[in-house]
Each structure stands twice: as structure tokens, then as C-alpha cells.
Residue, then its C-alpha position, 0 to 999 in steps of 0.5 A: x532501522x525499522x522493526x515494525x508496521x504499526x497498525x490501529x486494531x478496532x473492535x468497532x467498525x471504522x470509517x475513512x474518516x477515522x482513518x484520517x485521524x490516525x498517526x501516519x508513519x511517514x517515509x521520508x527518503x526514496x529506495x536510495x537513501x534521497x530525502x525527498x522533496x515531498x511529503x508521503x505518510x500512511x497507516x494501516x488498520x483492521x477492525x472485524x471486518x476489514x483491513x484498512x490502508x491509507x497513503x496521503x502525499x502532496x508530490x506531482x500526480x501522473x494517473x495512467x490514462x483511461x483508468x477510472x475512480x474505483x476501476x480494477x485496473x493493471x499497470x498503474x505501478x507505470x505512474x504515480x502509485x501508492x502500493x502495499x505488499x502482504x507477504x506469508x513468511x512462511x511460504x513466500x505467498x504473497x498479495x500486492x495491492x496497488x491505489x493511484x491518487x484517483x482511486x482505481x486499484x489493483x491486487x495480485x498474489x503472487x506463488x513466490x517473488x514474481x510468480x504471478x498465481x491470479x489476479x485478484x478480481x475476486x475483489x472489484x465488488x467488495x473492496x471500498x475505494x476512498x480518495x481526497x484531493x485538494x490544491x495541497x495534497x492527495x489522499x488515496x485509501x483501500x479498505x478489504x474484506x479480510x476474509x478475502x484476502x489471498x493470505x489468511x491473518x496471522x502473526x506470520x504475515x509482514x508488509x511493505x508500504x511503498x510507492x512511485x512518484x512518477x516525473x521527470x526523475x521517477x522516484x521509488x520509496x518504501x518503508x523498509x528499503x535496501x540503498x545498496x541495491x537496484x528498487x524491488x518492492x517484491x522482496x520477503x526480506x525487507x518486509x516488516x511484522x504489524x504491530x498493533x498500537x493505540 
């Protein structure tokens, strides 16, 4: 059972391209318990300025149709997905951020689970959008003015990494996840502390 969310914390500015040179947390079995066939990792981090999210994987990409490199776009949860979810474990508030394989994004917060307050649109100009592909693998990242975010930063916030892998058998996985029960990625229970690591 995982206990926590490690988190690279930098007193300098960081790049995607250090991102890259992180340890990745990998997950390994989908919401049920079914290893997958696929590799899919990803780290989080902050420097003064931004909290940094990157997910790397090599499985089958379905992109929503239309939706743009970059572009603040709803329902990409429907395809293949890289998502993360801040949670305040003091209140239920919470902000989900969502990245496809291509780069387009979204992020809403949330009153309490599934409690739609706003999207979070506040962010299309300020949010960096990083993505990389090859005939290998896919690698999508986010990086967010901290100041903008829903939540303030606290001890008190807690994270859930998870993603869809969208085919003929569509794949729910997570870091923290409950094999007993139907996928919600939407749930303060099973979400995790940061802690911060080296």
C-alpha cells in the first residue's frame, strides 16, 4: 500500500528537461488489480514559481478529435488521458487537471466530489503545456503557476495520479487505487500526502 506522492522541491527554476531526468513513480496494475501491458510513470515537482506534473507511457493513443496541442479543452477523460487530482483534506475542495498525449489540457475544481464550482480557464494563458513523442512512447506534461492554483499549498493538500488508456478494452489506472470497487478517480480517501524527496 502506498503512503505517499514523492515530489522533487527546487529553490531554482526548473525545466521540462530536468523533469525528464527525475525518478518516475511508476503504476503498474489498472483501478482492478490487472498488471498492464503497458508502461505508464510520472513525477511531480515545484520550484518557487510552478508545480510541475509529467506522465510518460508507450500504450495505444486515442486523442479527442479536433482538440489542439495546448488548447483548454472538456472531455478529454473520454480518450486516452493523463489526469491528476489536488484534493484540500480539510474541506473536500478539490482541483482535477487533465493532459492528453498531444498536449491540450483542462482543469476544474470541484465544491465537493463531483461538485462542478468553475472551470478553471483562468489558467489557458499562463499554464506551459510540454509533450514529446517518438515510435516508443508519449510523454505529456503540465507546469502551473502555484499562485493560481484553486487550492492554496499546504501540508494539508493530497494527490491522485491516474489515467485512461483508451482501446478496444478501455483501461482505468491510478496510484492509489481501490480493486474492490467500481474506477472513480473523484475520491479524498484514496488520495495521498507529497512528500518531498532528493
Amino acid at each position: 500500500m502506498k503512503s505517499f506522492v514523492p515530489i522533487t522541491c527546487s529553490k531554482q527554476n526548473l525545466t521540462f528537461e530536468k523533469l525528464k531526468q527525475l525518478n518516475q513513480s511508476s503504476i503498474t496494475n489498472d483501478w482492478y488489480g490487472n498488471q498492464l501491458d503497458y508502461d505508464w510513470s510520472f513525477c511531480f515537482a515545484k520550484d518557487p514559481a510552478k508545480l510541475f506534473f509529467l506522465a510518460q507511457s508507450n500504450c495505444p493513443v486515442a486523442l479527442k478529435p479536433a482538440a489542439q496541442p495546448g488548447q483548454f479543452v472538456k472531455g478529454l477523460w473520454e480518450y486516452t488521458v493523463a489526469e491528476f487530482f489536488l484534493f484540500d483534506s480539510q474541506n473536500n475542495r478539490y482541483q482535477e487537471f487533465n493532459v492528453s498525449p498531444n498536449g491540450s489540457w483542462w482543469s476544474c475544481c470541484f465544491s465537493s466530489c463531483r461538485a462542478e464550482l468553475q472551470e478553471a480557464s483562468s489558467l489557458k494563458d499562463s499554464v506551459k503545456v510540454f509533450t514529446e513523442s517518438t515510435k516508443q512512447y508519449w510523454l505529456a506534461g503540465l507546469a502551473i503557476p502555484i499562485g493560481g492554483l484553486f487550492l492554496p499549498w499546504s501540508p494539508n493538500l493530497r494527490v491522485q495520479t491516474c489515467g485512461v488508456i483508451k482501446s478496444d478494452q478501455d483501461l482505468y489506472l491510478a496510484n492509489n487505487n481501490a480493486p474492490s470497487l467500481e474506477a472513480d478517480f473523484h475520491r479524498l480517501d484514496l488520495a495521498l500526502p507529497f512528500k518531498e524527496v532528493a
